[in-house]
C-alpha positions in Angstrom: 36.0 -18.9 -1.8 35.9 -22.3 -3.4 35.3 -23.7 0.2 32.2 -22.0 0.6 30.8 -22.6 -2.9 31.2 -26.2 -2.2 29.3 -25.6 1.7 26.6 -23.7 -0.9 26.6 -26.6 -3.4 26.1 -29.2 -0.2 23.0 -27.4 1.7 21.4 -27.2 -2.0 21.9 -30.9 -2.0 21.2 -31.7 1.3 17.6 -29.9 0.4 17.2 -32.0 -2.7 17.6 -34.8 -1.2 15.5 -34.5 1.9 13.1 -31.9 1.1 11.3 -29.9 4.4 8.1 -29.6 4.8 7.4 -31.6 1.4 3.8 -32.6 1.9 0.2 -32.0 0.9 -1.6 -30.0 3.2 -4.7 -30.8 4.2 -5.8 -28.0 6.3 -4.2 -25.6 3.7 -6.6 -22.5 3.1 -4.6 -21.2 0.3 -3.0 -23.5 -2.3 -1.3 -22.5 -6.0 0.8 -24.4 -8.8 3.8 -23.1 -10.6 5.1 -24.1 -13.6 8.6 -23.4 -15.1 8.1 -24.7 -19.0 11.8 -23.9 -19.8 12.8 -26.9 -17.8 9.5 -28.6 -16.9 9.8 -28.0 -12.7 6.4 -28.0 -11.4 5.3 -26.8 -7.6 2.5 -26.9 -5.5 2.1 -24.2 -2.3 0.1 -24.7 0.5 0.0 -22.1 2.8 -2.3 -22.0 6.5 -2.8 -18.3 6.6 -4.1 -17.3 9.9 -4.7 -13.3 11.1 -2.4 -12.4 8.4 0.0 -14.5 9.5 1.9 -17.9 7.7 1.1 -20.5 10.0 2.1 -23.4 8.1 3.3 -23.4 4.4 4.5 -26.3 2.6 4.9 -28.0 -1.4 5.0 -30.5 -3.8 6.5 -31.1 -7.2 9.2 -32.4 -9.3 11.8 -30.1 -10.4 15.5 -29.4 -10.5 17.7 -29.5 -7.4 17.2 -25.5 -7.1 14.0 -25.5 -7.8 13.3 -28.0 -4.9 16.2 -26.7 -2.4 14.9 -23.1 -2.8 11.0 -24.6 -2.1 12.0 -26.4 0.8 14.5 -23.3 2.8 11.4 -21.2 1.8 9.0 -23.5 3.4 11.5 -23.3 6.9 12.1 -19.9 6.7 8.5 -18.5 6.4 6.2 -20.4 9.0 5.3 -17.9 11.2 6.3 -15.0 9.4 3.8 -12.1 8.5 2.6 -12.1 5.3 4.2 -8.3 4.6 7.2 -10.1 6.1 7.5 -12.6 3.8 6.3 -10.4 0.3 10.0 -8.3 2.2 11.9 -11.5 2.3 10.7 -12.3 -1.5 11.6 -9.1 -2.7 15.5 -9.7 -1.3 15.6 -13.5 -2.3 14.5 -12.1 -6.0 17.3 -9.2 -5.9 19.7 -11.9 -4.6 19.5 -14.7 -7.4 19.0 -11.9 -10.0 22.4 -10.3 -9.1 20.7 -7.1 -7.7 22.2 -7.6 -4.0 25.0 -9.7 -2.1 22.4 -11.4 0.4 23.3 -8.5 2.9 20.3 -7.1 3.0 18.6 -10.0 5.2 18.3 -13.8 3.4 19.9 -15.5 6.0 20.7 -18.9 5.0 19.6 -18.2 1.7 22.6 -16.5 0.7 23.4 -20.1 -0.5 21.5 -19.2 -3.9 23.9 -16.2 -4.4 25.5 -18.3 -7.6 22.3 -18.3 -9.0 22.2 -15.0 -11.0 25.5 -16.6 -12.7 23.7 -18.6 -14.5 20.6 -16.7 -16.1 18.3 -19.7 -17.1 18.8 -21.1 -13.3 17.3 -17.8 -11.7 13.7 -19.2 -13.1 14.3 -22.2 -11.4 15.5 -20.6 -8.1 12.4 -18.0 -7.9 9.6 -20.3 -9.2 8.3 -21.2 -5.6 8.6 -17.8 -4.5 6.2 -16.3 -7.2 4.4 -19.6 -6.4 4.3 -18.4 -2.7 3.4 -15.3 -3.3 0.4 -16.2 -5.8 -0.9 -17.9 -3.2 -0.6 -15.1 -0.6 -2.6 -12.8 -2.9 -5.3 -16.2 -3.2 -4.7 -15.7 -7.0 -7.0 -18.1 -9.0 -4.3 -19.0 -12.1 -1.0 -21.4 -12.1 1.8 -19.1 -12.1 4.6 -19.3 -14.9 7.8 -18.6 -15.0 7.2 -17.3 -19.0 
């Protein structure tokens, strides 16, 4: 078990250090900030929304390893997903980091965030792109926090 919490520790890592798909997009037709005051991690989405469809999606900020980790596996696991595909895989990444579910029920590789609901003040950290994301899915006008 210890094995694979240290594999878990290193993709997070890995992500922080060399974040994907962390750029401005230019040709972004949806875009929305996040803001987790708690521990000051800020995020921009950009999302290329096509025929209902996430063409390209990517961000920008400064936060916490977490934070920036679970930006950047969102950003590579969404392009090209549906949008009622990813509001589906939101729903299970949410019920994963807040202890609700095991990552069973279709994450993938972000079963690595599992941990997360261990440590209460780390889930905001963990979901704060994804209510970001999906902000910017429903073109809402307002920054989303994580208060």
């Amino acid at each position: 078990m210890s094995d694979l919490r240290e594999l878990y520790q290193e993709v997070i890592l890995d992500h922080r250090r060399q974040p994907r798909n962390f750029r401005e997009m230019e040709e972004a037709n949806r875009r929305l900030e996040g803001y987790n005051p708690l521990c000051g991690d800020r995020v921009t989405v950009y999302l290329q929304v096509k025929d209902d469809v996430v063409q390209d999606v990517s961000f920008q900020g400064m936060g916490c390893a977490i934070s920036t980790a679970s930006a950047s596996m969102m950003t590579e696991l969404l392009k090209g997903k549906k949008v009622e595909e990813a509001e589906v895989i939101f729903k299970h990444f949410q019920d994963l980091v807040t202890g609700k579910s095991d990552g069973s029920d279709g994450v993938g590789k972000l079963v690595v965030f599992a941990g997360v609901s261990e440590f209460p003040l780390r889930v905001k950290c963990a979901i704060l792109p994804w209510h970001t994301l999906r902000g910017a899915l429903k073109q809402q006008a307002d920054a989303v926090t994580t208060e």
